[in-house]
N, C-alpha and C positions, 0 to 999 in steps of 0.2 A: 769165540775168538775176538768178537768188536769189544765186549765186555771188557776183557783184559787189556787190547789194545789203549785202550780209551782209558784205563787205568793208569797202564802205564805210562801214557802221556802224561796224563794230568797228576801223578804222584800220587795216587790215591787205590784205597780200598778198591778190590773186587765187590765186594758187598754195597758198599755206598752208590758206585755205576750201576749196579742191577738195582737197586732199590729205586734210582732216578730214575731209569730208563724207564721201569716198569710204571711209575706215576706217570709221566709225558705218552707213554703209550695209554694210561688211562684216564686220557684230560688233560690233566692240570698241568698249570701254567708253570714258568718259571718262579715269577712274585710267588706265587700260592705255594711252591714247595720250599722254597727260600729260608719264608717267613714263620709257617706252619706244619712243616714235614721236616725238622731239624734231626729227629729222633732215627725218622725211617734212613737218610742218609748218613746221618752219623755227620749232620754241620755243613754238607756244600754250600758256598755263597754262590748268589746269581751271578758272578764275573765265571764262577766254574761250572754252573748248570747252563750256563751262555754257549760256554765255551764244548761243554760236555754236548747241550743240542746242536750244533753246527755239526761236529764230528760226526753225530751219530746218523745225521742226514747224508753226508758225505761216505762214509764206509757202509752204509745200508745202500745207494746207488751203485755203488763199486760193487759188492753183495750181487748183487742183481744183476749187474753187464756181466759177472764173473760167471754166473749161468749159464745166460746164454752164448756167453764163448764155447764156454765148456760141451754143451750140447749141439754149435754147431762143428766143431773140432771133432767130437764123436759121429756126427749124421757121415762126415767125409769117409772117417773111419781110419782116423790118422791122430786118435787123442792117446799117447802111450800113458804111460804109471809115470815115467821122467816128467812129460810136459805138462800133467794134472801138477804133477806137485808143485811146479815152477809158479803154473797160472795160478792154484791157490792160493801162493805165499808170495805173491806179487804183492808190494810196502805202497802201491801206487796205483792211479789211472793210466798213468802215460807208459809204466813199465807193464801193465796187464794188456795195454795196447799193441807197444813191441812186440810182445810176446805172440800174438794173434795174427800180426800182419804178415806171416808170410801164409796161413791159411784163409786168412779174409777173403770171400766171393769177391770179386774184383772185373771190368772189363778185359776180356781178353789181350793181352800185351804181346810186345814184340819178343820178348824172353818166350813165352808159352808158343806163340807161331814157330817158334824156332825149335822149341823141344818138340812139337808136333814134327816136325819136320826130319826131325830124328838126327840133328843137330847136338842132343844132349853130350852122346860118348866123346865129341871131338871137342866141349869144352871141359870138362872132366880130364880128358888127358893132357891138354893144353896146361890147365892150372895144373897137375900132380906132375908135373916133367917139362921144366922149363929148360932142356936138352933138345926137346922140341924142334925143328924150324915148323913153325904156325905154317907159313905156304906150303909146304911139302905136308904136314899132316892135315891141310884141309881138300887134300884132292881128294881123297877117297872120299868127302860127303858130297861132292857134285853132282846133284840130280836136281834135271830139267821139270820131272816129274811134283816136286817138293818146291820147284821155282826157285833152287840152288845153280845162277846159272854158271856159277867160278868158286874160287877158292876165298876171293875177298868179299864173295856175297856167303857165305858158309862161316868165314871169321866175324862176319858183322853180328850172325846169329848167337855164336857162341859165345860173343862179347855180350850181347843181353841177355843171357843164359846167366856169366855172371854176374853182370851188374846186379840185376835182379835178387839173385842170392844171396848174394854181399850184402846188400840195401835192406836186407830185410830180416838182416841177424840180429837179433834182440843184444847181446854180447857188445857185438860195436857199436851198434845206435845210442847204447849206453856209454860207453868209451869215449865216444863224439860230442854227444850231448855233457857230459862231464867236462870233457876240454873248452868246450867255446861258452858254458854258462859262465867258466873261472875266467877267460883268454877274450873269449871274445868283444868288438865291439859294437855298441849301435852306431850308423853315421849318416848324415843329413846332409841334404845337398840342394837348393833350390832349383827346380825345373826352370831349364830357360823359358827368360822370357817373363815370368812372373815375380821380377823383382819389386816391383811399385805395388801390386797387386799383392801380394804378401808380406811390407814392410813387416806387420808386426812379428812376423816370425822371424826378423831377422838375425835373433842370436841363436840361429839353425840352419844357416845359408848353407856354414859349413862347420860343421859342428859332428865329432864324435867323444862317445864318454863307453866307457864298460859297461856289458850287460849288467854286471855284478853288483855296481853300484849305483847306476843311474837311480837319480830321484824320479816319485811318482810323479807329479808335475812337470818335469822336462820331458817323460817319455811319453804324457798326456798331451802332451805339447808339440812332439813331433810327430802323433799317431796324428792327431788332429790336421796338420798339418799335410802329410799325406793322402788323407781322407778329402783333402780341400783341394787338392792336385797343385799345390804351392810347394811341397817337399819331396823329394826323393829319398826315400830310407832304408837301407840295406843291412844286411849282419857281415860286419867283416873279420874272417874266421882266424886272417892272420895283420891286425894292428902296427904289429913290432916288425914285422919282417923287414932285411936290407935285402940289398943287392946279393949278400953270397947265397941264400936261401934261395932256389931256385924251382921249390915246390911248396905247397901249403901242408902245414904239419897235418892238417887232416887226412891228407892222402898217407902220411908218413902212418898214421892212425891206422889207416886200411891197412896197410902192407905188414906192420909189424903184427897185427892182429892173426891176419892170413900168413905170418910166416913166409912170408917172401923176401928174399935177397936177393937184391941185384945185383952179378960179379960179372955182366958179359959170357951169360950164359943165350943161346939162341933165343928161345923165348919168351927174355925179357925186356923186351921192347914194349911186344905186344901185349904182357901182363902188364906193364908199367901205365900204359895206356889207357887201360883196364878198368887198374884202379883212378887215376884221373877222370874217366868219364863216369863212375860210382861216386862219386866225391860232389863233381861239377854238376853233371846233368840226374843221378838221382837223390843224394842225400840233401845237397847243401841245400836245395828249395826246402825240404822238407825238412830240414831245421830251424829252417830260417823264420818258416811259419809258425812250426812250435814253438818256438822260442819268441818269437815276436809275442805269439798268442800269453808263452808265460809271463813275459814283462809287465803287457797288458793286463794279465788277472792280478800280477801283484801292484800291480799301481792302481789295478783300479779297486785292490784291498785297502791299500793304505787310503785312498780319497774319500772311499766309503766312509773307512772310520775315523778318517779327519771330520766326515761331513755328519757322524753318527755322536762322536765327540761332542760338536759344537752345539749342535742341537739339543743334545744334552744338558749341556751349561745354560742355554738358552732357557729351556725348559723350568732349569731348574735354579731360575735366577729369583732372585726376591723381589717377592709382591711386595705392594705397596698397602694392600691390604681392604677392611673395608670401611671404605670411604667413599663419599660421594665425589664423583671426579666428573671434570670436564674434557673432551675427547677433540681439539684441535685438528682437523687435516689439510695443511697450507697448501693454499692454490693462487695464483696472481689475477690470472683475468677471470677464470671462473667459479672465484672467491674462495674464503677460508669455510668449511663446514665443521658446524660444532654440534656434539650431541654432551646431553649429559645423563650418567646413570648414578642410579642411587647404591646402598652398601651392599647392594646381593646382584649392582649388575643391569638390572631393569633400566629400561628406558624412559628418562623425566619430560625431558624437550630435548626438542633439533630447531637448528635455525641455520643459515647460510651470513654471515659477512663477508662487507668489500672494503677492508681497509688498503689494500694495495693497488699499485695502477691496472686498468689504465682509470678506476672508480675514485680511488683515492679518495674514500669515506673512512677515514681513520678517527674523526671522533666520535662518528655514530657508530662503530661498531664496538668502539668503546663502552659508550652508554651502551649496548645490546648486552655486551659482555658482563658489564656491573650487573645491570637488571639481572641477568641469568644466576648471577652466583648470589647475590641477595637473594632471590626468590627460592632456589632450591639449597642455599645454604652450602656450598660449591667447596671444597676442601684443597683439591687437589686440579691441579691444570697438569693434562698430557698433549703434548704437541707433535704430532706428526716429524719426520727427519728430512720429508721431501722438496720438494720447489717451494719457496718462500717459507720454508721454516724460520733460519734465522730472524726474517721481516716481523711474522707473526710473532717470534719469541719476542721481542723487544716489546710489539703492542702487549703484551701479557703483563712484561716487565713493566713496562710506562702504569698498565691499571693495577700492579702492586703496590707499589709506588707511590701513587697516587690516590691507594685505597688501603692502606695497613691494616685497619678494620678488618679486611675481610680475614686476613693472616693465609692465606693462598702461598701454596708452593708448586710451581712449575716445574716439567723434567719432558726435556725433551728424550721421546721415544723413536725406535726403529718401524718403518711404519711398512717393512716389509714384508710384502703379501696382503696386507690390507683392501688392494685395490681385486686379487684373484680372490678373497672370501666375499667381498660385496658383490662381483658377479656369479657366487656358485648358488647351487642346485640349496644347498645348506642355508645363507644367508634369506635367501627367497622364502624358506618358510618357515625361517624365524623371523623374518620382520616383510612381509607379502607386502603391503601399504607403505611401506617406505621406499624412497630414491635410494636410487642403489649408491650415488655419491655420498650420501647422508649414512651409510652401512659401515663404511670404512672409518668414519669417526667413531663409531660405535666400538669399533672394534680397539682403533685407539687408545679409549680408554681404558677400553676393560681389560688390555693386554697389562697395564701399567698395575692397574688393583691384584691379576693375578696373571702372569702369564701365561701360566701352566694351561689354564682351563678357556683361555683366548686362542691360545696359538695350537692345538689339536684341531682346532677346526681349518686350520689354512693347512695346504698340502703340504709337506716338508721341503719339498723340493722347491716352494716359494720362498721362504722365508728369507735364502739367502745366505747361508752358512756355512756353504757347502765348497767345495774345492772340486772346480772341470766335473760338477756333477750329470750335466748333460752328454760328458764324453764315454760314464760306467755304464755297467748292465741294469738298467733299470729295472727291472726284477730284485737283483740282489740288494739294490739299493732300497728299492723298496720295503723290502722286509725285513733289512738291517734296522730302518726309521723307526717299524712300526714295534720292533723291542725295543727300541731306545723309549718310543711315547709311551708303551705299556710300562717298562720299568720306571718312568718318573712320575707317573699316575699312579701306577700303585704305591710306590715310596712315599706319596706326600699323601695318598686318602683322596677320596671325593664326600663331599657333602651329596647325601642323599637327596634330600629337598632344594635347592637350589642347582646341581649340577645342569649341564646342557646332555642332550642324546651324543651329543659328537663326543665328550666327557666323559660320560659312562661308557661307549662303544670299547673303551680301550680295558675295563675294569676288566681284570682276572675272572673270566669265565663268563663274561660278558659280550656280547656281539650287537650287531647297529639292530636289529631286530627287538632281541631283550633291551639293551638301549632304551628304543623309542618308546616299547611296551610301559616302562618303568616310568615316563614322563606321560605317558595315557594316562597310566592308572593313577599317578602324581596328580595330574589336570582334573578326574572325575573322581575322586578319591577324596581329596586333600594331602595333606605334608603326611608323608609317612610317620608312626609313633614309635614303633618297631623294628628292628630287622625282620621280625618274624613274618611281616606283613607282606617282604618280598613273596612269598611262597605264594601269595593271592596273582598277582601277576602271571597274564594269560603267556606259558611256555617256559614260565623258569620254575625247573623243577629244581630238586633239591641237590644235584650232579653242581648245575651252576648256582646254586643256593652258597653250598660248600664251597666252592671256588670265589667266591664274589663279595660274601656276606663282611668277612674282616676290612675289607677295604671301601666299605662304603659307611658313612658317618653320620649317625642323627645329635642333631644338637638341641638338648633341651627336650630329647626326646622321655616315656613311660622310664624306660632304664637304663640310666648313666653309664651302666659300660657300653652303651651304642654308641657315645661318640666316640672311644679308642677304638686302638686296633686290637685288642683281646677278642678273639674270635667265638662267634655265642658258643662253640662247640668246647669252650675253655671255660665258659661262665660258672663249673663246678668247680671250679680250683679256686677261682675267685668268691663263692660260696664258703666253699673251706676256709680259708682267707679272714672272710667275715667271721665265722664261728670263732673262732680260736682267738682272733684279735677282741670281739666284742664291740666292731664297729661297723655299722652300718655302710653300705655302698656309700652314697654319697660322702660319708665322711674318713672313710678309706682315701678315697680318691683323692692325692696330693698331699698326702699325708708323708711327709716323705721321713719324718720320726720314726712311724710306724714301720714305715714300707723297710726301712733299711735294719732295724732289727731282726727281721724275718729272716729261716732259716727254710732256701727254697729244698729242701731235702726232704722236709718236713710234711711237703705239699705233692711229693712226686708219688706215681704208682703206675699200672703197666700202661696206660692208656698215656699220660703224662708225664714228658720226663723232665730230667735237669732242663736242657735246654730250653722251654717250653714253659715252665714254670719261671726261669730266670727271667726270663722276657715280660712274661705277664706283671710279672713284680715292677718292670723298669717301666712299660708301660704307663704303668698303676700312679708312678710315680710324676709322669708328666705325660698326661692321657691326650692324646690324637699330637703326638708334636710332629711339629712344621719342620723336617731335615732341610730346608732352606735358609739362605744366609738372611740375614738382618739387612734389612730396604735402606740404600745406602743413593745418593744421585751424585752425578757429574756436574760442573760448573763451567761451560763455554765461555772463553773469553770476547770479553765486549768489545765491538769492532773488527773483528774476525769472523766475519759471515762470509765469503767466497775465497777459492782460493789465491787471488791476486794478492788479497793481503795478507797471506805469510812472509814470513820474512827468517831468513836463517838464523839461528842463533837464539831464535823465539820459542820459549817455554812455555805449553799448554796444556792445561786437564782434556783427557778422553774417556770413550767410552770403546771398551776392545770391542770390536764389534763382528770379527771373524777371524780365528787361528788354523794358520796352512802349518807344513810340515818346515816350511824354508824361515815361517815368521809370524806377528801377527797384524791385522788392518786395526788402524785405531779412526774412529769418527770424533773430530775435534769442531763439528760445525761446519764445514765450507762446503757444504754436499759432494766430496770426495775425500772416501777414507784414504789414510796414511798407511805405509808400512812400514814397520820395526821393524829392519831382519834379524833373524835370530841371531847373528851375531854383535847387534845392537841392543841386545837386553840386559846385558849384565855381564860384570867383569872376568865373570868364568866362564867357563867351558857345558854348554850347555848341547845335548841332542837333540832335545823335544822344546821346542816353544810352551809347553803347555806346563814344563817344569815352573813357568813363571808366570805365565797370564794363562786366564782363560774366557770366553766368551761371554762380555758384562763385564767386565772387572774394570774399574777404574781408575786410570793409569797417569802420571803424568810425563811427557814426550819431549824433547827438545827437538826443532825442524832443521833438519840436515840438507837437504836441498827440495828443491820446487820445480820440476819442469811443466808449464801449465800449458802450453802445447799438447801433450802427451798426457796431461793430468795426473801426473806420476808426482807424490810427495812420498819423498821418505823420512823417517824419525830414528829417533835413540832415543832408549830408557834410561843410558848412562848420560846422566847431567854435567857433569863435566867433559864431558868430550865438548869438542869444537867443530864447526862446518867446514873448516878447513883443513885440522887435521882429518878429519876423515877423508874427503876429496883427494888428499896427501894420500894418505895411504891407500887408496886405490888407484894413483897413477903409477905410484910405486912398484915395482915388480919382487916378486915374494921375497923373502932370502932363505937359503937352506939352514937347516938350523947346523950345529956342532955336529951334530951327530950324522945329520943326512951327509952332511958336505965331506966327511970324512971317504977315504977311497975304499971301496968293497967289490968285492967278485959280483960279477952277473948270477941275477937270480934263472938258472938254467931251468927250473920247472916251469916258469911265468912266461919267460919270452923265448921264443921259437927261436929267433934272431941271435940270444944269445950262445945258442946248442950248435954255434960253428967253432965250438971250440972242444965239441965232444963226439963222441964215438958216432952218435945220432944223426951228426951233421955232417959227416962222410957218407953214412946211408942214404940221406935227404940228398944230395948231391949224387948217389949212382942211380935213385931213382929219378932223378931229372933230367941225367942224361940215357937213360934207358928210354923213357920218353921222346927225346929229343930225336933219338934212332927213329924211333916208330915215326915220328913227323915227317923226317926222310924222305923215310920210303914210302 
């Protein structure tokens, strides 16, 4: 049943899901079936085996509670043939839950006291004969003995007799939940008293928007808020209602469901009642929470993979490559630390300068600076983005300058997280003898030559890329990260001999364990020659051999196809290859004459097929390539180091440096990023910000306003706009267009308010005053 399910989600083969499932149940990775099990699924890409493992975790949980409902449904001895089939073929958690609650173990209730009580027959007849008068049928249940001491302590019982029943009908709970996911609103309200004390939440003093469509950020914003005891947040079930609506359509919900009409029949007062206190006191909390809870899981979906997104891009931004680079990390009074490494990363020198106050040694750190790139022949300068960046980039600038010889290129970097890798557990014993200050340059640089294989070592959640990350499920968050770093580790390869344990930890079929192992036996070994060589390696057997060996890369290694991704378990095809060409490996390899005459048909058999052989061939043709863009920097404008000196109307190159769902931050130098909003990126109609930018790209901005107070800068990508028409049109108030402005009937399904014009709203109106009876008396 999940096979097909999952099928039919994703538009695919029955065959192609069991062949995945069955791989991921034995091992292997997503990367590993991706890349190399093309054949067994018949093509799924990692976007659909991503997507295919989520689910499969999801409906396997479900799986499992659908058990033990079922078993304890049966223990009571109340599980019929109807209700198995309902719970089996339950599309959901939340509807397999429905379904369950009115048999769930539960503390005893005022409903159950009262059926004890033997209270049941009098609300049984109450609801089936609203002929009834309630006080005349509830004197026969008066017993002193049952601690029934009247007729209105015997209707209170049979009142949570139904409530209880009502509440706990899968049927309606579905009905209700349906109406207020489309209808309903979220709404915000600041607790007295905490108006100064919650300023920033002020565009939620009082503030409501639709479940339906509230953004993930606003309702990460009010939960937040709530959570801080600055907000008050409610579900409000009826938004539109006026004056002539004189009940909440949810109750109109109960009654139509239950079949009740009320025409001033005896007892429908006290059914009216009934359903108002099913509504009030037991459903709507219990909506309010589920729903609350849903808004929360979808918002903190989409933030996840806002924040799974960016990191991605991050990840997967272009090195700069290998070069000896100098690692800047600006500091004012407790000076600039510079380290520098050479083209595989290692550490040459470190040294500390004080060119800024209050030491204001700027031309001896200059001479420090020359000397250092002279002596180790220095390529590349990376400058930290933090306190005295802009300072420091200018000293860099002044010894270019002043030194063209060297031919030095400077790029100022994101330097976050740098400061939580120099105090971890990781940074300690890769450099034990160094200042933990002096670690963070280190890292500087080496994020610049490769980022990929810098920033796995910083936690994700530091980096900074992330959208109200600290407000999701940490868990989910988690391990959403850790397939974002597995699949851009596997996509770009790791170098065997050079990689880091934190590096490899991520490789397909590889854990911090095998990792470390693999730089043991690297360190008492020497540089591996082989893949084969893995196999020596204390615990990696040939399970993670098979899963690891394609994605790990000798260069210069015994046999050239170890630096591609042609996996050794392929290396017959490539064999074949050779025979028939009459060229030897190395002169195969980039031969791309050769490669593109082939006819991979020619090369397929049961073990090997089209897919598999096509790849190997493209491979062949540009062995280990880099799926990363071309090393590309930004230009900070001179004189614009803080934000005081922006100025409206002023055009500047950035660096995007983090995309939300509303827009994206651009870093233009002033140690506060800017924001685009999306609908400051372009002249059309755009949903997704990442339609346009994405994290690293660089951009150029014009500055639309500056509140430095608040350190709020906003931008536009559209260059001819103006800071003024903009401002303009958002004092402006909207206008409808042609078409809204035109006159139309009330949408009677959407607004409750409008249903005083239908047959509905007669009903809503005898049930309010049937009510109003009961209040009476």
């Amino acid at each position: 049943m999940i096979i097909k399910k999952i099928a039919d989600e994703l538009q695919v083969g029955q065959h192609q899901i069991q062949a995945a499932v069955t791989l991921l149940d034995g091992g292997a990775t997503v990367p590993f079936i991706a890349r190399y099990r093309k054949e067994a699924t018949d093509g799924l890409d990692d976007i659909q085996l991503r997507a295919l493992e989520q689910r499969l975790g999801y409906l396997r949980e479900m799986q499992e509670r659908m058990g033990v409902i079922l078993k304890s449904i049966d223990d009571q001895g109340k599980l019929t043939d109807q209700l198995k089939a309902q719970i089996t073929s339950a599309e959901n958690k939340t509807e397999l839950e429905d379904l369950y609650l009115p048999y769930k173990p539960k503390r005893r209730t005022k409903g159950q006291i009262a059926i004890e009580a033997g209270l049941e027959p009098l609300a049984d007849a109450l609801f089936g004969n609203q002929d009834l008068v309630p006080e005349q049928a509830a004197q026969a249940y008066i017993d002193d003995a049952n601690g029934i001491a009247d007729e209105k302590a015997a209707l209170e019982g049979a009142k949570f007799i139904l409530m209880e029943r009502f509440a706990e009908d899968a049927t309606l709970l579905q009905k209700i939940r349906r109406y207020l996911l489309k209808n309903a609103h979220i709404r915000s309200t600041v607790q007295k008293g905490k108006e100064k004390e919650g300023a920033k939440y002020s565009d939620y003093f009082s503030h409501s928007e639709k479940v339906s469509a509230i953004p993930s950020h606003r309702a990460l914003a009010m939960f937040r808020g709530r959570n801080e005891g600055i907000l008050q947040v409610n579900l409000d079930a009826d938004p539109n209602s006026e004056e002539g609506v004189r009940s909440s359509h949810c109750e109109q919900i109960i009654a139509e469901h239950l079949n009740l009409r009320f025409s001033g029949k005896a007892g429908d007062a006290w059914l009216a009642s009934t359903v108002q206190w099913t509504w009030k006191v037991k459903i709507h909390l219990h909506m309010e929470t589920e729903i609350f809870g849903t808004v929360r899981e979808k918002a903190e979906t989409e933030a996840i993979e806002v924040f799974a997104r960016n990191l991605n891009d991050l990840l997967m931004a272009a090195p700069a490559g290998a070069k000896v680079t100098m690692g800047l990390d600006p500091g004012l009074r407790t000076g600039v630390k510079v380290a520098i490494v050479d083209t595989t990363g290692k550490v040459l020198s470190t040294n500390t300068i004080f060119p800024h106050a209050p030491q204001n040694l700027w031309d001896k750190a200059q001479r420090t600076l020359l000397q250092l790139c002279k002596q180790h022949k220095v390529q590349l300068v990376s400058i930290g983005n933090g306190t005295g960046s802009r300072e420091t980039d200018k000293l860099v600038a002044e010894l270019m300058k002043a030194n063209p010889e060297l031919g030095l290129k400077k790029i100022v970097v994101s330097e976050a997280g740098a400061s939580v890798y120099s105090a971890s557990e990781l940074a300690s014993k890769e450099f034990p003898d160094m200042d933990v200050s002096l670690r963070g340059a280190v890292s500087i640089a080496r994020r610049l030559q490769d980022p990929l294989a810098e920033l796995v070592k910083i936690e994700p959640k530091a980096i900074g890329v992330g959208q109200y990350q600290h407000d999701v499920s940490q868990s989910h968050l988690g391990k959403s990260l850790e397939r974002v770093i597995e699949d851009c580790v596997n996509a770009v390869g790791v170098d065997l001999n050079t990689a880091s344990a934190a590096l490899l930890s991520h490789v397909s079929g590889l854990n911090r364990t095998l990792a470390q192992n693999i730089v043991m036996f690297r360190d008492q070994h020497g540089a591996f020659k082989q893949r084969q060589e893995l196999l020596k390696v204390e615990r990696l057997g040939p399970k993670a051999f098979e899963q690891a060996a394609g994605f790990l890369r000798i260069v210069n290694g015994a046999n050239p196809l170890d630096k591609s991704a042609v996996h050794p378990e392929a290396y017959p095809v490539v064999n074949a290859i050779v025979d028939t060409t009459a060229c030897a490996v190395n002169d195969l390899i980039g031969n791309v004459e050769v490669l593109k005459a082939l006819n991979p048909n020619d090369y397929t058999n049961q073990e090997f097929g089209l897919p598999t052989v096509t790849d190997i061939i493209k491979e062949l043709e540009k062995p280990g390539r880099d799926p990363r863009p071309e090393f590309k920097t930004a230009t900070f404008k001179d004189g614009v180091e803080k934000i005081s000196d922006l100025v409206p109307g002023m055009i500047l190159e950035g660096v995007v440096s983090n995309v939300a769902n509303f827009g994206a931050f651009v870093d233009v130098g002033v140690h506060q990023d800017g924001l685009v909003h999306i609908s400051a990126m372009t002249n059309k109609f755009i949903s997704d910000p990442r339609e346009v930018v994405k994290a690293g790209d660089i951009v150029k901005v014009k500055v639309l306003e500056v509140d430095e107070s608040r350190k709020r800068i906003a931008f536009t990508m559209r260059l001819d706009e103006s800071p003024s028409s903009s401002a303009q049109r958002k004092s402006e108030p909207a206008k409808p267009s042609a078409k809204q402005s035109k006159t139309r009937k009330p949408d009677r399904s959407r607004n409750p308010s409008a249903r005083n014009q239908s047959g509905n709203a007669a009903m809503g109106n005898a049930f309010a005053d049937a009510f109003a009876k009961a209040k009476k008396k």
